[in-house]
N, C-alpha and C positions, 0 to 999 in steps of 0.2 A: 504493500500500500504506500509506504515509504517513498516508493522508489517511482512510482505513479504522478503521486503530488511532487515533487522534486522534477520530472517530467513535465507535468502543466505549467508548474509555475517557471521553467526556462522558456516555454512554449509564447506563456503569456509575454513575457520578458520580450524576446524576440518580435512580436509582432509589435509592442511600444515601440523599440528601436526603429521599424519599418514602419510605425505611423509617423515617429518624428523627422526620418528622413523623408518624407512623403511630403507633411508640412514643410520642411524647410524647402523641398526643392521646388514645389507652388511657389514660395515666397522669393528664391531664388529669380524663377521665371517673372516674375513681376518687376524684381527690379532689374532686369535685362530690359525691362519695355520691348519685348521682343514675345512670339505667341510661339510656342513648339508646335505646329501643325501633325506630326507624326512622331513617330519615337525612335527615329534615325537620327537626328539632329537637324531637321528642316525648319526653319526658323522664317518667320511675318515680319517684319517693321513698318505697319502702318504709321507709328507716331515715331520716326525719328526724326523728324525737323523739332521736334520737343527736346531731344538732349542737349546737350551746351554745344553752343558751338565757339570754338578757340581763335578763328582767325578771321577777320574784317575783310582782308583783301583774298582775293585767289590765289595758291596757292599751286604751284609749277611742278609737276611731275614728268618728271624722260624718262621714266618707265611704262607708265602708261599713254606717254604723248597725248597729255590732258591738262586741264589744271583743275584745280579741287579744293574742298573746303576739310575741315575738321569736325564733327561732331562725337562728343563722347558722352557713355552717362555717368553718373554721380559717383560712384564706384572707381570709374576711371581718371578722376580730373585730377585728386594729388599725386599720384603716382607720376602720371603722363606729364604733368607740370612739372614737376619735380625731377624726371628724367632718371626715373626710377630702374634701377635695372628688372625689377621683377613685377610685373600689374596682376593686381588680385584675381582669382577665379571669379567669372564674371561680370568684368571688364567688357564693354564693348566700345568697339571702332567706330563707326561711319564716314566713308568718303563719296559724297556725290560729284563725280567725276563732269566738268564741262570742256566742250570742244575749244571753248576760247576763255579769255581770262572775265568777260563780261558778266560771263554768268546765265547769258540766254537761253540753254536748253541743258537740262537735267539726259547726258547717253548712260550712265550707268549710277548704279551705288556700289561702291567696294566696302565689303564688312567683316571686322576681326571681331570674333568675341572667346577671350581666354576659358579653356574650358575646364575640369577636375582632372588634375594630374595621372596623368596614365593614358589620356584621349590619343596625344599623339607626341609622346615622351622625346623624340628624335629631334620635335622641331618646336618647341616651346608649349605643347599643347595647347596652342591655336586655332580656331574652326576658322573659313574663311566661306565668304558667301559672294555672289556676283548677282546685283539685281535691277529688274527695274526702279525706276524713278519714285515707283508708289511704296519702295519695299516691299509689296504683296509679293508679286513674279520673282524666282531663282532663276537664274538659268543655268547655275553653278554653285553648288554646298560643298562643306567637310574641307576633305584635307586635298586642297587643289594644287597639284603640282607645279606652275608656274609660281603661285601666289609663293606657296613653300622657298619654291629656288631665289626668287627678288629675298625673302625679309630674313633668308638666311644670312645675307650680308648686315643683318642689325641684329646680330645675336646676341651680343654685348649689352644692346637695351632692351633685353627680352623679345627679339624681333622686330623692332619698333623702330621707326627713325625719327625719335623725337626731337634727338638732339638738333638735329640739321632742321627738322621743320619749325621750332623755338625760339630759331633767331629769327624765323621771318614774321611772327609771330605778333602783333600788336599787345602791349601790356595791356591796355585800356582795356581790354574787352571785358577783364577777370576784374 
């Protein structure tokens, strides 16, 4: 009988553990402001023009032969500010990528969002996403190879090229 109840009660134990992981990872996805559509890691950002955004001016990319803004959310901004070398799991990116520095027409959103250690241990466990303009549409998740080979050359700040994007950076905005 002993050994029954010693049994339940790991049993019970166990399933607390997996409601509070459960909770926490709801409350996780919240403040991603981002929706998990499926349970691959397909991810929605309707409201990312709601996260911060870092820079006034356009901002020059020659890797994607674009120029672009910064938006992060609240999770990411001391880190990213601070030119941290390590950003919380959690952490998300957003770059809405324009043809010209004007800013006339939204071709893509490029989005990193740091995921729980072990996603993709090789390369800073990073998700990267390629999307429409609404963030609704993917046309590319997870662990994308190009995305991979570019932010491997900023591995020193956790993938990230803050440092070089900082100077261009207007103080005022913060």
């Amino acid at each position: 009988m002993k050994d029954l109840v010693f049994i339940d009660i790991l049993y019970l134990r166990s399933i607390k553990y997996l409601f509070m992981i459960l909770l926490f990872s709801v409350l996780f996805m919240l403040e991603l402001s981002a929706s998990n559509t499926e349970h691959n890691n397909h991810f929605t950002f309707p409201d990312w023009k709601n996260l911060h955004k870092l820079n006034t001016e356009a901002l020059r990319s020659d890797s994607h032969s674009a120029w672009f803004d910064i938006y992060i959310n609240k999770l990411a901004k001391k880190p990213y500010m601070q030119q941290s070398s390590l950003l919380p799991v959690g952490s998300i990116v957003v770059k809405p990528l324009y043809p010209d520095p004007d800013r006339s027409e939204i071709s893509k959103l490029t989005i990193m969002i740091k995921m729980e250690k072990g996603y993709d241990s090789d390369n800073g466990d990073w998700w990267y996403g390629v999307y429409d303009e609404t963030g609704m549409e993917g046309s590319y998740q997870g662990k994308i190879k190009s995305c991979i080979k570019c932010h491997t050359h900023g591995k020193e700040t956790d993938y990230m090229f803050s440092e070089s994007v900082m100077d261009n950076i207007n103080d005022m905005n913060f």
